[in-house]
C-alpha positions in Angstrom: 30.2 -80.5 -60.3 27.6 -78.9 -62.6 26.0 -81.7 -65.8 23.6 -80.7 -68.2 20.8 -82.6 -69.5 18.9 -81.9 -72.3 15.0 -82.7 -72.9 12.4 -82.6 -75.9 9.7 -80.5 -75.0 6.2 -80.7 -77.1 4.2 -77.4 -76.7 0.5 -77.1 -78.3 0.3 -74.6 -80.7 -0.6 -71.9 -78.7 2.0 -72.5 -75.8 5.0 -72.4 -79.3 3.1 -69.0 -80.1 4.1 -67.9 -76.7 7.4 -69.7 -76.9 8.3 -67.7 -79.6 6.5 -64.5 -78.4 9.0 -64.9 -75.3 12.4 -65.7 -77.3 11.4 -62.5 -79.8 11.0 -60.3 -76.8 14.6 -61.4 -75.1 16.2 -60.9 -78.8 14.9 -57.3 -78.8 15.6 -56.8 -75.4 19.7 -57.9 -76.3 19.8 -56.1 -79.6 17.7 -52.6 -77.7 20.9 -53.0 -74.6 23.4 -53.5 -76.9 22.5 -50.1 -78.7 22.4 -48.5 -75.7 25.6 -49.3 -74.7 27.0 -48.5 -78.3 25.1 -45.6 -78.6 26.4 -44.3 -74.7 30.3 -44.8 -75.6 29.9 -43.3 -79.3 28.0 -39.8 -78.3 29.3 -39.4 -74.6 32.2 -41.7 -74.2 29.9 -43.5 -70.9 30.4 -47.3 -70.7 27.4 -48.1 -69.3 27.7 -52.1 -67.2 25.4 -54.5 -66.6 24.4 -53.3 -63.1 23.0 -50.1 -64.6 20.8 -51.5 -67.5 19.4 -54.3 -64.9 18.1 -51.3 -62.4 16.8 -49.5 -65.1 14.8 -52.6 -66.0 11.9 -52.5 -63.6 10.6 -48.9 -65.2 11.4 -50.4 -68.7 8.6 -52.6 -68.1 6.4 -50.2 -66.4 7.0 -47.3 -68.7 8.7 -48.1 -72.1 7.9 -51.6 -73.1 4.8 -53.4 -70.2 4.6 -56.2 -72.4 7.8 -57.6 -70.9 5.8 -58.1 -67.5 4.0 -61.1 -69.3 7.6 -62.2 -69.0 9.3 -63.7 -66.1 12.0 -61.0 -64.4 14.9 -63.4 -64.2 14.8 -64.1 -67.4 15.0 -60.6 -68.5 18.0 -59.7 -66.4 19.3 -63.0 -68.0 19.0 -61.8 -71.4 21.8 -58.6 -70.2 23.8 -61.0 -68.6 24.5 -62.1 -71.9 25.1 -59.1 -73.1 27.6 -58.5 -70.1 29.4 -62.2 -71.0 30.0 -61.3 -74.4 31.5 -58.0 -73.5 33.7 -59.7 -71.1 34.9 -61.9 -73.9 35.2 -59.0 -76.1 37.3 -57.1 -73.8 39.5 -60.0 -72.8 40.5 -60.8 -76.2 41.4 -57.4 -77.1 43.8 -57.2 -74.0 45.2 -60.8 -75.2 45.9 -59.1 -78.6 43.5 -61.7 -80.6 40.8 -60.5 -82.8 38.3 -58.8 -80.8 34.6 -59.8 -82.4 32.7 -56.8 -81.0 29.4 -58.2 -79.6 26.6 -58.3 -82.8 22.6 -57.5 -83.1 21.4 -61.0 -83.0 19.0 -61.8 -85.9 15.5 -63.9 -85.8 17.8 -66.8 -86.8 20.4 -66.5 -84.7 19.3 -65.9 -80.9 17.4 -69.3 -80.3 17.3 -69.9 -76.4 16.0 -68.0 -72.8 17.1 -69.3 -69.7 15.4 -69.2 -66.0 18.3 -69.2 -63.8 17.2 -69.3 -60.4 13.4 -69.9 -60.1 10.1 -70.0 -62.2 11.0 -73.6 -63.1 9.3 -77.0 -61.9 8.9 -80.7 -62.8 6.1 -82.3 -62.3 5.1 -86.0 -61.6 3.1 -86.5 -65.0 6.2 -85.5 -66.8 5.4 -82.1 -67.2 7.5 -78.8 -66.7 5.8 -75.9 -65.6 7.6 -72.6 -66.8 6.4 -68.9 -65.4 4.6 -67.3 -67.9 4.5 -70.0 -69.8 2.0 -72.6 -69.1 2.6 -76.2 -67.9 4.4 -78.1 -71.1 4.8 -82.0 -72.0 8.8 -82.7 -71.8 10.1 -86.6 -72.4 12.4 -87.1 -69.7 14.5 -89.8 -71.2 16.4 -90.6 -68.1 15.7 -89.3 -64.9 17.3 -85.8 -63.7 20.4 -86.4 -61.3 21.3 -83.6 -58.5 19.8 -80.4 -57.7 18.9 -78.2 -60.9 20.2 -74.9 -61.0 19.0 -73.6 -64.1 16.6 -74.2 -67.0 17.3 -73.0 -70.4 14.5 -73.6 -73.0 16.2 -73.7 -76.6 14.8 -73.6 -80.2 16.2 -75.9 -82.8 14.8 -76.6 -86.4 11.1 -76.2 -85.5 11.8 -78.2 -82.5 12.1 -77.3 -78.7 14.2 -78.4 -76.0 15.1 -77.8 -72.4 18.4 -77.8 -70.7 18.8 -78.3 -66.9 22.2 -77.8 -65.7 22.2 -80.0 -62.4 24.7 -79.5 -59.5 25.6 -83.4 -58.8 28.7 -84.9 -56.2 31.3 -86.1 -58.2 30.7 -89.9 -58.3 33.4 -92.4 -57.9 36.2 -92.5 -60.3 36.4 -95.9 -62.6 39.0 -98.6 -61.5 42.5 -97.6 -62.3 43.6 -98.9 -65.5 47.6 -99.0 -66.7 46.5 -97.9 -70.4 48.1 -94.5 -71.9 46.9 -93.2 -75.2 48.1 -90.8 -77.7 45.3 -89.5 -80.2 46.0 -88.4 -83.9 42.8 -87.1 -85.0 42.6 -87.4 -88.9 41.1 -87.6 -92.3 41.8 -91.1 -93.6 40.9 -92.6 -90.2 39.0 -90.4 -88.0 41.2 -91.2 -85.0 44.7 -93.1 -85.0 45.6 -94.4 -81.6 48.8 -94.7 -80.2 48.7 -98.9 -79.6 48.2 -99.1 -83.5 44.1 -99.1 -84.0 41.9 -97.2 -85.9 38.5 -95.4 -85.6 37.4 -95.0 -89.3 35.3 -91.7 -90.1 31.8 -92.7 -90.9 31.5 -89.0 -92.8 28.1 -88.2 -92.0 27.8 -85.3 -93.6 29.4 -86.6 -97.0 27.0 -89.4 -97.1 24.2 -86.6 -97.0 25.4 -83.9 -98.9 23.5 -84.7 -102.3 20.3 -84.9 -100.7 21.3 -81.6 -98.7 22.0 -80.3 -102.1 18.7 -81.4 -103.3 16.8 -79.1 -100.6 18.8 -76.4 -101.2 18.6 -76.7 -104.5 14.9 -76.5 -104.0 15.0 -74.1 -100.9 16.8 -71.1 -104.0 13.5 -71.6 -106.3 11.2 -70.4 -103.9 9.8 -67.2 -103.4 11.6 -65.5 -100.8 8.5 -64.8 -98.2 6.5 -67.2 -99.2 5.5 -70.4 -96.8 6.5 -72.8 -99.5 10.3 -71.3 -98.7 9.9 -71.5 -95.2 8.6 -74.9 -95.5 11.7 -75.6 -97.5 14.0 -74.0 -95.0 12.9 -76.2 -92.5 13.5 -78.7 -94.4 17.2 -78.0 -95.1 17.3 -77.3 -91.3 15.8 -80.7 -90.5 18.1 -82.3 -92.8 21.5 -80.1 -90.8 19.9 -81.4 -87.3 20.1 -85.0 -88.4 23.6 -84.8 -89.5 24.8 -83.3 -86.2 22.7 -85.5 -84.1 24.5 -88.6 -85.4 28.3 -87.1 -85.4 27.2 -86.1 -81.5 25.9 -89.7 -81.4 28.7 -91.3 -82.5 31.5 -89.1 -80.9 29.8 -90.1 -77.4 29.9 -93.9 -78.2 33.5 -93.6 -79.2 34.4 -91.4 -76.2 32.7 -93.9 -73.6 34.4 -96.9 -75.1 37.8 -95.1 -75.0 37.6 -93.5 -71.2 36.7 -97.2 -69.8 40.1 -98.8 -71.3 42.8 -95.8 -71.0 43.5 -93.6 -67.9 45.6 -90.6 -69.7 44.8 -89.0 -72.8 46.9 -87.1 -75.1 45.9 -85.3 -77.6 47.9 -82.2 -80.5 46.9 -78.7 -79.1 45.3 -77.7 -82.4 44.0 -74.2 -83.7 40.9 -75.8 -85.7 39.8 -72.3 -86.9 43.1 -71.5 -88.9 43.5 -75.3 -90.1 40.3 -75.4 -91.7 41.0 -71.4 -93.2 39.9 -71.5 -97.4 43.4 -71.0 -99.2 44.6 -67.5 -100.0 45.2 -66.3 -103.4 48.2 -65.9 -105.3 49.2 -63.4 -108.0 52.1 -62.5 -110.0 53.9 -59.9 -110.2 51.4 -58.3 -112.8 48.4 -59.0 -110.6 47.3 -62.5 -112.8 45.8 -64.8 -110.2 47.9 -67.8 -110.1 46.3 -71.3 -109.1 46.1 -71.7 -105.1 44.9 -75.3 -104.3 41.6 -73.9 -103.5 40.1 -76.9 -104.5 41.8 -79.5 -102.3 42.3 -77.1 -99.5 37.8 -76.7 -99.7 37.2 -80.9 -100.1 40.7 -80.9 -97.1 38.2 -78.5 -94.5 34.8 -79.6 -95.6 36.3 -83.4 -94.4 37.7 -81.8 -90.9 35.0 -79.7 -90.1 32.6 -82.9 -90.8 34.6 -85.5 -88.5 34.3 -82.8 -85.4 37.6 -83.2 -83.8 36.6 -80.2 -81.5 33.7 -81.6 -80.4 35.5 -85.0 -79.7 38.3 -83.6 -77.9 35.3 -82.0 -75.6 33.2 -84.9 -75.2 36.4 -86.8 -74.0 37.4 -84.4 -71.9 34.1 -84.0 -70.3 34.0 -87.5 -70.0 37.1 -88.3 -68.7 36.6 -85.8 -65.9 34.1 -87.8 -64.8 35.2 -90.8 -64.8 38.4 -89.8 -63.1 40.9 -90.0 -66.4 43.1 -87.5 -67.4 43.2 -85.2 -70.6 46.6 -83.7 -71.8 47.7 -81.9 -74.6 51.1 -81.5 -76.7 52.1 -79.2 -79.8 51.7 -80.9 -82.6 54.7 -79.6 -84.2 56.8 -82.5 -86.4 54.3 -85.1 -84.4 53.7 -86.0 -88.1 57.4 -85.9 -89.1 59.7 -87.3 -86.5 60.0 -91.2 -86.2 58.9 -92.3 -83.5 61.2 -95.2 -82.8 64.6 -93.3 -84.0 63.5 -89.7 -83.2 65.2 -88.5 -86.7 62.9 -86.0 -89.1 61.5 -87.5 -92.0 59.6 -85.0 -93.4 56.6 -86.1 -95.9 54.0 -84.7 -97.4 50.3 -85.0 -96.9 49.5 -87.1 -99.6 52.4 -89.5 -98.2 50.6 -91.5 -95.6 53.3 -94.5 -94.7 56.2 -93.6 -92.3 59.4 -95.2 -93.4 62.3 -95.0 -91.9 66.3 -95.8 -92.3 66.4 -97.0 -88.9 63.7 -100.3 -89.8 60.7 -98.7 -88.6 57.4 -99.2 -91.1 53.8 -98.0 -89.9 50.9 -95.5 -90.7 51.8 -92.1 -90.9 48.9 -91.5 -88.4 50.2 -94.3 -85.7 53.5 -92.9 -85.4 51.9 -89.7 -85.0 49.6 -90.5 -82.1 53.2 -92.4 -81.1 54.7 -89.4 -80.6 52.0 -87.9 -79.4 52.2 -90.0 -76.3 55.7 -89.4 -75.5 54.9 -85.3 -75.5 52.2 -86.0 -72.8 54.5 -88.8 -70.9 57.3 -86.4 -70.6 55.2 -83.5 -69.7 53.9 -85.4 -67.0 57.5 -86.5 -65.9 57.0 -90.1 -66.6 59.2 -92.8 -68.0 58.5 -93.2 -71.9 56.4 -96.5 -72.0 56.1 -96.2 -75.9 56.7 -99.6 -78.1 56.2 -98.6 -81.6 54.1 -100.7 -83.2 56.8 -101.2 -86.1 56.0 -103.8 -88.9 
């Protein structure tokens, strides 16, 4: 099985410069393919693939562009392998009927990462990794790198750099088998309900930081745009962004760990996170007066999902619980909220209604009889006997 692990590099000054050099020369490259293929279907109707812009490389760099031979050749053909992915992905979606997202010119600020994937790569025993074209560069290896790297992907992140080795590693022995199923109601008042009635609370990282992010933003709109006291304070802001995600990644993984040692199966909603946290559309009358919408609550309702990361969760589990031999299932979350878990009759509520109570006796959090339910959608699916007790007060 592959597994990534990820490194701080610290360049000198001049190895960044050519750090930079390199990811500014991939971005053109991308952006100069991507017109060509545009270009090619618009004025002659020719889809032009991958294969042909990677043969045509070689006199590209002799011909058209010989600063790309201070760059190493993999990483070039890399760069339209990209391109190739997100045509695939373009491609596939039309034919699924979703929205397409035609592949995009990728700005300064958006394309952020090279990748070696074969060779011109090496550690070193003075915890250095020597890139091609490059130079040798300090990296802290943190923990020592497991299996047989594949690939090396060096990444830019808010003025600070990183590699990436994705390792090929034997799947290690599964953890004992434990007799612990779990349903998982990811939420707003409590970050996660589980089925056996606990709680992981939301520790709302990026609330807790959002009036000093306001601060440097505040501060990043007064500057001059071009001037290096802006792009100081843009690397502030971007500093201040890293943090947040570092410690929801952070805590996600120390929540996902605890949780794969004590359950074997896993159930979590199937949910469409993109079109949950949509802003609320407006509503008119019949004489085009823009009626009120909820835009309010719906913005504070997504700015609270998108900061508790229940996509990244559900990944780290699952990621986690491959390993460790667990398994990951998923329901549709339709009514999980609604139906009583102990009677099965529909009591619908609203969202501000967070107690579940029922004619039949049954009194719990809204969110436990959820992740309740939850359960019981996975259990069946899997053909098992129900094991649910309702935790019913």
């Amino acid at each position: 099985m592959r597994k990534a692990d990820k490194f701080r590099l610290y360049p000198t000054k001049r190895q960044e410069q050519k750090l930079l050099w390199t990811l500014t020369r991939c971005r053109e490259l991308y952006n100069a393919a991507l017109s060509e293929r545009r270009d090619a279907y618009r004025m002659a109707g020719k889809s032009i693939s991958y294969y042909d812009q990677k043969r045509d490389l070689p006199e590209t760099k002799t011909e058209i562009r010989e600063e790309y031979q201070d760059i190493h050749s993999q990483v070039l053909q890399d760069v339209l392998l990209r391109l190739k992915k997100a045509f695939d992905g373009f491609f596939r979606r039309v034919a699924n009927g979703e929205t397409p997202g035609y592949p995009r010119f990728q700005g300064r600020n958006r394309y952020n990462s090279f990748t070696y994937p074969q060779g011109g790569y090496s550690l070193t025993q003075d915890s250095r990794v020597c890139l091609s074209k490059i130079g040798s560069i300090k990296v802290n290896l943190h923990r020592p790198v497991e299996g047989e790297i594949k690939t090396a992907t060096v990444k830019y992140e808010a003025g600070q750099w990183y590699i990436i080795f994705s390792c090929e590693v034997e799947q290690p022995l599964p953890l004992s088998v434990v007799d612990s199923e779990v349903g998982i109601d990811l939420g707003i008042t409590h970050f996660v309900a589980l089925s056996d009635g606990t709680f992981i609370e939301s520790p709302g990282y990026y609330r807790t930081a959002q009036k000093k992010l306001e601060r440097l933003q505040q501060s990043l709109s007064r500057k001059k745009r071009g001037s290096h006291r802006r792009e100081k304070a843009r690397k502030a802001v971007a500093k201040a962004h890293r943090t947040i995600a570092n410690q929801r990644r952070d805590f996600h993984h120390k929540q996902a760990k605890e949780l794969v040692e004590q359950h074997q199966l896993f159930v979590f909603e199937q949910l469409e996170i993109t079109n949950i946290s949509k802003r609320a559309n407006p509503k008119q009358d019949e004489n085009g007066t823009y009626l009120p919408n909820g835009a309010s609550a719906k913005s504070g309702l997504n700015k609270s999902i998108l900061d508790a990361g229940w996509g990244q969760f559900q990944q780290i589990v699952t990621s986690k619980a491959a390993y460790a031999g667990r398994t990951v299932a998923k329901v549709n979350p339709r009514y999980t909220s609604q139906v009583c878990s102990q009677c099965g009759v529909i009591r619908k509520k609203d969202l501000s209604e967070r107690w579940h109570s029922c004619e039949c006796g049954c009194e719990l959090d809204r969110d436990t009889n959820a992740a309740i339910n939850i359960l019981r959608l996975g259990s069946s699916q899997r053909g098992d006997a129900p094991r649910v007790e309702a935790p019913c007060l």
